[in-house]
C-alpha positions as CSV (number, residue, x, y, z in Angstrom):
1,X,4.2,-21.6,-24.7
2,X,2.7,-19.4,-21.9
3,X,5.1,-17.6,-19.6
4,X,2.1,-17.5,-16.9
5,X,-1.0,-19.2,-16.8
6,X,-3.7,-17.4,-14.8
7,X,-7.2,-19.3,-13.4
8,X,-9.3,-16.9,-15.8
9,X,-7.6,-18.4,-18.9
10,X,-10.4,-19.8,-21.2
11,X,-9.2,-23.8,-20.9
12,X,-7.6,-25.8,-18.7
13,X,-8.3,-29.0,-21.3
14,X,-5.1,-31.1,-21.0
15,X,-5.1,-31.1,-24.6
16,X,-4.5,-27.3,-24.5
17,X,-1.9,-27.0,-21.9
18,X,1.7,-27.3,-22.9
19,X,3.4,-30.0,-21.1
20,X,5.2,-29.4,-17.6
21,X,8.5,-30.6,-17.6
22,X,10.5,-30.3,-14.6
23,X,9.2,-30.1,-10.8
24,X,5.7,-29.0,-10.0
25,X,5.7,-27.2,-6.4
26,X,2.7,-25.6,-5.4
27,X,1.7,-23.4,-2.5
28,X,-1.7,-23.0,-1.4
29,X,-2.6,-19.7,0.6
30,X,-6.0,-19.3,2.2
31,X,-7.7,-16.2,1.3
32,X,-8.2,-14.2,4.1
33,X,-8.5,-17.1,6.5
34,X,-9.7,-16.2,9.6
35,X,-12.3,-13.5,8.7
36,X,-13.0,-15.5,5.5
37,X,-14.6,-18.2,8.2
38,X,-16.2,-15.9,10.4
39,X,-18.1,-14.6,7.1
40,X,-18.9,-18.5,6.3
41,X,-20.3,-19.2,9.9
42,X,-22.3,-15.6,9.9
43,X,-24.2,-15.1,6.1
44,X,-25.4,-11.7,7.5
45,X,-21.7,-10.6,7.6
46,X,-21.1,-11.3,4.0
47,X,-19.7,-8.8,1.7
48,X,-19.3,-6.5,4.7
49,X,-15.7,-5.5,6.0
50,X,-15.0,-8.1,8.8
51,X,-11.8,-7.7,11.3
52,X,-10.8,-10.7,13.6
53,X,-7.9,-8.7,16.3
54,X,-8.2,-7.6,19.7
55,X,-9.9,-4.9,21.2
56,X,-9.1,-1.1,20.0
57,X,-9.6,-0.1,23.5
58,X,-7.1,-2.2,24.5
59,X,-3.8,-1.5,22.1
60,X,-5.0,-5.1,20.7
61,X,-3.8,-5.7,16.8
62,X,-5.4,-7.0,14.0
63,X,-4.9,-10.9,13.2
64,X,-6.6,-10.8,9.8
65,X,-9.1,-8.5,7.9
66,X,-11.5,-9.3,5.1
67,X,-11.1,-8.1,1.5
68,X,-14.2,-5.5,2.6
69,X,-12.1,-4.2,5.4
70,X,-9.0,-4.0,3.3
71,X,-9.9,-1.8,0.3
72,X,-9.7,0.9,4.0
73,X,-6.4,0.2,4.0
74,X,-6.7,-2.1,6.8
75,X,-3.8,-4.7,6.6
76,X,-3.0,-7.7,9.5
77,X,-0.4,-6.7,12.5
78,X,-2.0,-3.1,12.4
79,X,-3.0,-2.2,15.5
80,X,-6.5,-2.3,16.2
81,X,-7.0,1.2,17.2
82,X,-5.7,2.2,14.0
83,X,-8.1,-0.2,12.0
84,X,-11.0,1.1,13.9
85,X,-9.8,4.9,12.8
86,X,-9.8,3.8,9.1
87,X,-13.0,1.2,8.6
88,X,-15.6,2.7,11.7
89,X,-18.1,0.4,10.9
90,X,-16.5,-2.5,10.4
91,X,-17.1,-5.9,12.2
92,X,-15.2,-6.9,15.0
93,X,-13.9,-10.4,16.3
94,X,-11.8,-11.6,18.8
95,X,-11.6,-15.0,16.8
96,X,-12.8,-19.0,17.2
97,X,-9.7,-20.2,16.7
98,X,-11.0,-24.3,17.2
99,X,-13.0,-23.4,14.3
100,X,-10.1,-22.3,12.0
101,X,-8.0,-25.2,13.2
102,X,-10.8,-27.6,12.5
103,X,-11.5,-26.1,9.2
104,X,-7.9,-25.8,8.1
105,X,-7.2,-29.7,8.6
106,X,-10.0,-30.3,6.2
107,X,-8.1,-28.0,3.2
108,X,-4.9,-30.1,4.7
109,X,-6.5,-33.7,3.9
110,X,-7.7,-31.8,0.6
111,X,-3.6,-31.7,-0.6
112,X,-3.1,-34.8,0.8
113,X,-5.6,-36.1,-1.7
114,X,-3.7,-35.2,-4.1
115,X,-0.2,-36.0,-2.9
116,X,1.6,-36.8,0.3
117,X,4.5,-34.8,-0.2
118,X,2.8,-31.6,1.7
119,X,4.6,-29.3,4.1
120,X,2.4,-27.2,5.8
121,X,4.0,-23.8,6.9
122,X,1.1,-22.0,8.8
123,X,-2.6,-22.7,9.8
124,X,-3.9,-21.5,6.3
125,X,-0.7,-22.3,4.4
126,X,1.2,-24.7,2.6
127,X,3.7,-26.4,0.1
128,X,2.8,-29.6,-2.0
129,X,5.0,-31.2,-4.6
130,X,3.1,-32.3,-7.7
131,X,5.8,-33.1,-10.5
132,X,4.4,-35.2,-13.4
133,X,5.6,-38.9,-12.9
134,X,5.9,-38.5,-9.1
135,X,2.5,-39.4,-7.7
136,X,0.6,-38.5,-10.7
137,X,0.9,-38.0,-14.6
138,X,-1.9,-35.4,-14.1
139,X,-1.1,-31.8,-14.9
140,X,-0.7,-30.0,-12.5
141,X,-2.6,-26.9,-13.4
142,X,-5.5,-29.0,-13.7
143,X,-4.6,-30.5,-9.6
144,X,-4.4,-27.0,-8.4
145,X,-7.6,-26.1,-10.3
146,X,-9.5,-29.2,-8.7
147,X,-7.8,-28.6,-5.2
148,X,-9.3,-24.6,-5.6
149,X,-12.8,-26.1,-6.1
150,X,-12.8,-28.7,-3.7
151,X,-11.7,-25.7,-1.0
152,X,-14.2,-23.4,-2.6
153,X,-16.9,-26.1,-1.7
154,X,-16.2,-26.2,2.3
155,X,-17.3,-22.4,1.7
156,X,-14.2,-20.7,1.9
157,X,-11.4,-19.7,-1.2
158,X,-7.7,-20.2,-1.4
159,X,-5.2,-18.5,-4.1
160,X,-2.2,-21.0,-5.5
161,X,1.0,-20.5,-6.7
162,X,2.6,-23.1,-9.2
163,X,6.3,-23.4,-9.9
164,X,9.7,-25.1,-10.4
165,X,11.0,-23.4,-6.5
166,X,9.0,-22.6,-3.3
167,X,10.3,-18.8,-3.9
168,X,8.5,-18.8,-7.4
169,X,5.4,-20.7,-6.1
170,X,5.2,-18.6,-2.6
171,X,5.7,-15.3,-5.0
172,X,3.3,-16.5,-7.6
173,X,0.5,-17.2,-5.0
174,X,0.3,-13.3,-4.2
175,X,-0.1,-12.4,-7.8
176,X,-4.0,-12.6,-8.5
177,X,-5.5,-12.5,-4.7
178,X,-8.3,-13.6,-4.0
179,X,-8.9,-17.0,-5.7
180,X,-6.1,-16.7,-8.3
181,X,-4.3,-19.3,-9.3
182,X,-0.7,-18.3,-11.6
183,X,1.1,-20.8,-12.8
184,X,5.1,-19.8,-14.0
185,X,6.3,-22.4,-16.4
186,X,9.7,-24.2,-16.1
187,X,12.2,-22.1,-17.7
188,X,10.2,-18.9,-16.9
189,X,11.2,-17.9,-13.5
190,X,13.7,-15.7,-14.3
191,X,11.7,-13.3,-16.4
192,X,8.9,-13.8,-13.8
193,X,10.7,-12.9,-10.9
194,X,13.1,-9.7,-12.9
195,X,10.9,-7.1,-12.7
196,X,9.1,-7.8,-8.7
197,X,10.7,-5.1,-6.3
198,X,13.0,-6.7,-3.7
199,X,10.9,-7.0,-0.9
200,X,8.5,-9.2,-2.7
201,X,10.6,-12.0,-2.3
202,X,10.8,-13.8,1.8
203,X,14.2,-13.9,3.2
204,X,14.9,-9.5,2.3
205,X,13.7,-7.4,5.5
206,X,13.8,-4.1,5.8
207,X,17.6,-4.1,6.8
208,X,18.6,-6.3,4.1
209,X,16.6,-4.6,1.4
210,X,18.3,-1.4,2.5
211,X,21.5,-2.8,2.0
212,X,20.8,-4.1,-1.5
213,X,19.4,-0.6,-1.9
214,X,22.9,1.0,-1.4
215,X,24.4,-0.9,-4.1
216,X,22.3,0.0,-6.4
217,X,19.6,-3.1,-6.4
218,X,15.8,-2.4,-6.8
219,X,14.4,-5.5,-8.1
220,X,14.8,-9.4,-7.7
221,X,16.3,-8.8,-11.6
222,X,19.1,-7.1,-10.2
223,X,19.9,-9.1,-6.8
224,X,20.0,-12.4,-9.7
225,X,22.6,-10.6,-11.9
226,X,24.8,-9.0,-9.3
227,X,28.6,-9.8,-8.7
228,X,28.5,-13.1,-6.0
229,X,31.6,-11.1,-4.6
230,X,29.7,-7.7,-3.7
231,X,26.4,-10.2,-2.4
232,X,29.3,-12.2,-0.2
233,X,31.2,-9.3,1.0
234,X,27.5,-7.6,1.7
235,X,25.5,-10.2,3.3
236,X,27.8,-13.1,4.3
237,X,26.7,-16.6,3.1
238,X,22.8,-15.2,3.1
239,X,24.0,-13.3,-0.1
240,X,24.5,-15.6,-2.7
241,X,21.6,-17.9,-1.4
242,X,19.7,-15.3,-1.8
243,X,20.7,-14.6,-5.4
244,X,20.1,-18.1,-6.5
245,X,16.4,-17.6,-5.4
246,X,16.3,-14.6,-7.0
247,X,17.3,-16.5,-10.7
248,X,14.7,-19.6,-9.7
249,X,17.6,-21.6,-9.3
250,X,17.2,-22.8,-6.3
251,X,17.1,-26.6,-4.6
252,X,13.6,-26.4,-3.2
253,X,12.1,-29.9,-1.7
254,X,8.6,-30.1,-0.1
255,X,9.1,-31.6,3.3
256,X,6.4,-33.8,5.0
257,X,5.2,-33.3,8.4
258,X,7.0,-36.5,9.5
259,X,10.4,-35.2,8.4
260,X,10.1,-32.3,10.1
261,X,12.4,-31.8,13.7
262,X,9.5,-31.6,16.2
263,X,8.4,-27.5,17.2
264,X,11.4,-25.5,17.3
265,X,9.5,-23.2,19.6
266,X,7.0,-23.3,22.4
267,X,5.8,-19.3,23.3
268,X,3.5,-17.5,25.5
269,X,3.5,-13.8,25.1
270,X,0.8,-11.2,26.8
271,X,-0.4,-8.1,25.8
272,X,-1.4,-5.5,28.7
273,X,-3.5,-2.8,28.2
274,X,-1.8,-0.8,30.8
275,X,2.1,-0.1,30.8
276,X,3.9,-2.6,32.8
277,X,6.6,-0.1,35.0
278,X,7.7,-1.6,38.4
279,X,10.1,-4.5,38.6
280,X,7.2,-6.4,41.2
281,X,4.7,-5.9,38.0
282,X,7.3,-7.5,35.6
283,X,8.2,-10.2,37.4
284,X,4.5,-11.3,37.9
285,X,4.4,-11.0,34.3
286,X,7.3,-13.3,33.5
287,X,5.8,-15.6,35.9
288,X,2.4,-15.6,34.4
289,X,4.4,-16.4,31.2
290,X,6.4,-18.9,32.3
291,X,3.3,-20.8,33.9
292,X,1.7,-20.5,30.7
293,X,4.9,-21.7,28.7
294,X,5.3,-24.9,31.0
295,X,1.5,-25.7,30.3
296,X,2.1,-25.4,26.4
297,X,4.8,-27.5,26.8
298,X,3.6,-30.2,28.6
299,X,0.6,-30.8,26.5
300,X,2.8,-30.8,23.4
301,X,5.0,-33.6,25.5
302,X,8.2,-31.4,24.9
303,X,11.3,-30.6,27.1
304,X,13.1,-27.4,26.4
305,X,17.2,-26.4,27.3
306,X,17.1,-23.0,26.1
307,X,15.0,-19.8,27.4
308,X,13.7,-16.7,26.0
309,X,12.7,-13.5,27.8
310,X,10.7,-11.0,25.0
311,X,9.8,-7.7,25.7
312,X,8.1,-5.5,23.7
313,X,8.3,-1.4,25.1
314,X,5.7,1.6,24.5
315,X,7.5,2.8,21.8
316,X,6.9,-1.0,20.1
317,X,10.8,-1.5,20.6
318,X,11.3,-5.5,20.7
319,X,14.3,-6.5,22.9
320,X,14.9,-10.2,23.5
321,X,17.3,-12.5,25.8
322,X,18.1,-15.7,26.2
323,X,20.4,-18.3,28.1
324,X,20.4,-22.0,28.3
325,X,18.7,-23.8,31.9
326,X,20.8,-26.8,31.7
327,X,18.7,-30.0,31.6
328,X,15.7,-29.8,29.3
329,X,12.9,-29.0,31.2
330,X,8.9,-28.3,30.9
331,X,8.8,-27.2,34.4
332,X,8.5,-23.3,34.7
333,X,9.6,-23.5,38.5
334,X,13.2,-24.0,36.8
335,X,13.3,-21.9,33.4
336,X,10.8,-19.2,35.0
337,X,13.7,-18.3,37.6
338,X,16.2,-18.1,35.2
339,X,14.3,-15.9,32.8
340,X,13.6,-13.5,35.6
341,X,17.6,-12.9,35.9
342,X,17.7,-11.9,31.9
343,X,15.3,-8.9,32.9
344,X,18.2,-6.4,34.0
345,X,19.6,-7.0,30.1
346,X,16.5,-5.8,29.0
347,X,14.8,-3.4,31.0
348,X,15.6,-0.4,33.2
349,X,13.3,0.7,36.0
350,X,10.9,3.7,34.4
351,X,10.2,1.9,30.9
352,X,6.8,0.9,30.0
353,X,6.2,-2.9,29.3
354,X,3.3,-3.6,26.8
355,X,4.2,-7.1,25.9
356,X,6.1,-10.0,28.2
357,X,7.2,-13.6,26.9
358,X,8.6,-16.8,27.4
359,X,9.8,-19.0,24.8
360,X,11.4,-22.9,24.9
361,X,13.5,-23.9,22.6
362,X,16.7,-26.3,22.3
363,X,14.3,-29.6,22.2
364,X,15.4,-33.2,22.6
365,X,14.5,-36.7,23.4
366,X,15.3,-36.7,27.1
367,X,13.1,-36.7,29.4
368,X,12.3,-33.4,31.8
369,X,13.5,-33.5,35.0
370,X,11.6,-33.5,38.0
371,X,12.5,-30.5,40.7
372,X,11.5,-31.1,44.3
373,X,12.5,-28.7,46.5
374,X,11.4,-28.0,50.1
375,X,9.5,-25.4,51.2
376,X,11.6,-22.6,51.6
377,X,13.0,-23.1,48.3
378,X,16.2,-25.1,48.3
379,X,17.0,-28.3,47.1
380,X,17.6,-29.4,51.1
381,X,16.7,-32.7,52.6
382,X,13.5,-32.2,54.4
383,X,9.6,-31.9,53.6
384,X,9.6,-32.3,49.8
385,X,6.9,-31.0,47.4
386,X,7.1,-32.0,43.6
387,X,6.2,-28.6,41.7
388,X,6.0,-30.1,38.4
389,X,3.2,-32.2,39.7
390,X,1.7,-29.4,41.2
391,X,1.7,-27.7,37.9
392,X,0.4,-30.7,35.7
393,X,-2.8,-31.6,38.5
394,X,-2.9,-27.0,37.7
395,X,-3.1,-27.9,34.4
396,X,-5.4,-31.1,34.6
397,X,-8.4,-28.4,36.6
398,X,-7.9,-25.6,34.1
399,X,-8.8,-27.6,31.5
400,X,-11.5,-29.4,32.9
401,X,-13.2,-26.1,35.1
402,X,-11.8,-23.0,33.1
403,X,-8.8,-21.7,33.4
404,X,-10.0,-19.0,36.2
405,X,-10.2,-22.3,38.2
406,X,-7.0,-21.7,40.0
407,X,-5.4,-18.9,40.8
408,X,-1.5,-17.9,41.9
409,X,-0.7,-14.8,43.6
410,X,1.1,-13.8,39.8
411,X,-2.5,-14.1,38.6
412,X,-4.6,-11.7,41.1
413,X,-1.3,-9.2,40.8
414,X,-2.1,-8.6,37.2
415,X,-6.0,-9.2,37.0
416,X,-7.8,-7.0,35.3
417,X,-4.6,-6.5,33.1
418,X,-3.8,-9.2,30.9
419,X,-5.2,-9.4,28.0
420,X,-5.7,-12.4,26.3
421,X,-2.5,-15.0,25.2
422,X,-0.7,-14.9,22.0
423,X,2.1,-17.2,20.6
């Protein structure tokens, strides 16, 4: 029997496969996604290094980079000034991120040809269960070959890993980028995953891995066959998980959409091109956040208890805060307030701001309040004005006119200084 089965192998005849015994998880990774379609929608860009990220003028980063653009050393996250140093003539992008979307639901209904037991984990990711007996007495090499072609034929590629866990499928899709597709038979993951350096396996960040470092560990073979004690005493309850990943012994299950909690997170984050210094600049930029943040949450139909203030400094320092606003909410004239008063944890006057946002989180089923207050700000009887509604009939003209439609006095404050939304 074959420890690994690679896509290059000269069969994949049923006949000369050995039988899969045991759970069949899958996980399909898009190849390059995003600059991968802008090569598909532009044929004169093909086989030419391609970078989708913002501007280098304007400490943008890079969201993905072609194959072309990688072999410069060009990798995603890096910031785009740094890219443009390393590939000159590359192709730039700031991304048509309908397209991807619209593109990545057709790979989506591709699994869910094959099976319904899909969890998808990122636009140009996901999970699919496809044990023998389940849905299917197919093997399910041949399944991932067929779902590779049928992706290959909307004009783009994906590389699949095949396994008994999501660790060993998620590892085993990295193996043979692009188009690969390694299959790790039951019984095999141990040997598979031995010799792979530490960080290879999702869970082990920097801090961790430097931990594991100090006792000794190098590779996933080590972290399976160290002392539970030492992991415990090291890394808390996190340590022995991890070790059981780290043997292929793990309890994976492939998760459906629909048994999914709804988004644990609702963000808007900006990136300025200009240090953000003065505490009047700041608290624009929370606002213009937090307006955002309400208008993501109220198209998603979500209510939020918990708020997030994220800054990120000129050195690249990330510093977060957060604190509960009580009754869930989608209405940034309550959480934007409250996320103003994290700020002094955060920030002291003189540091430069590059990044500010707001996150929800803490969803529910109730309902979000509605805040009416008068007009100099307090919850008085007298004149009344509903600011929710005032946001939603915002909301209801930016996306029919553009969103330069209207504009706040947190908007004109930082034109010419916002770059465009993340999150």
């Amino acid at each position: 029997m074959p420890d690994i089965f690679h896509q290059k192998d000269d069969s994949t005849d049923a006949r000369a496969l050995p039988a899969w015994e045991g759970p069949a998880i899958g996980l399909l990774d898009l190849d390059a996604f995003f600059a991968s379609v802008e090569q598909l929608d532009h044929p004169s860009w093909r086989g030419r290094p391609v970078i989708v990220g913002g501007d280098p003028k304007d400490r943008g980063v890079v969201s993905t980079a072609s194959y072309e653009a990688r072999r410069y050393g060009v990798h995603s996250a890096m910031p785009s000034a740094t890219a443009k140093k390393l590939c000159p003539d590359a192709i730039w992008t700031h991304g048509h991120f309908d397209r991807y979307r619209a593109l990545s639901r057709q790979v989506m209904s591709l699994i869910l040809d094959e099976t319904p037991l899909m969890e998808q984990m990122s636009i140009d990711e996901a999970f699919f269960d496809i044990t023998p007996g389940r849905y299917s007495n197919e093997h399910p090499v041949l399944i991932a070959k067929r779902l590779q072609e049928r992706v290959a034929a909307l004009g783009i590629t994906c590389s699949i890993g095949l396994g008994t866990t999501k660790t060993v499928a998620k590892i085993a899709s990295e193996e043979k980028k692009p188009q690969g597709l390694v299959a790790i038979y039951p019984g095999r993951e141990a040997a598979f995953l031995a010799p792979l350096p530490l960080s290879r396996m999702s869970g082990i960040g920097k801090a961790t891995e430097r931990r594991l470092r100090s006792y000794g560990m190098r590779t996933l073979g080590d972290l399976a066959h160290a002392d539970t004690g030492d992991l415990l005493a090291l890394l808390g309850q996190a340590g022995p998980q991890l070790q059981l990943r780290a043997q292929g012994r793990e309890k994976s299950r492939v998760k459906p959409g629909d048994e999914h909690d709804a988004a644990k997170s609702v963000s808007a984050e900006h990136t300025f091109p200009h240090d953000l210094e003065t505490p009047e600049d700041l608290a624009a930029a929370i606002d213009l956040a937090s307006a955002r943040c309400g208008s993501r949450l109220r198209a998603q139909g979500l209510a939020g208890t918990v708020v997030t203030l994220k800054l990120r400094f000129a050195n690249l320092q990330i510093r977060t805060a957060q604190t509960s606003v009580g009754a869930a909410t989608d209405d940034e004239h309550v959480f934007g307030p409250i996320a103003q008063k994290l700020l002094p944890q955060l920030w002291q006057p003189g540091q430069g701001v590059r990044l500010v946002g707001i996150g929800m989180s803490g969803f529910n089923d109730a309902k979000p309040q509605q805040l009416t207050l008068d007009f100099d700000g307090t919850e008085e009887s007298g004149p009344k004005r509903d600011l929710r509604a005032l946001s939603s009939a915002t909301d209801e003209i930016r996306r029919r006119f553009g969103s330069s439609a209207v504009s706040y006095g947190r908007d004109l404050r930082l034109k010419g200084t916002d770059a465009p939304s993340q999150g």
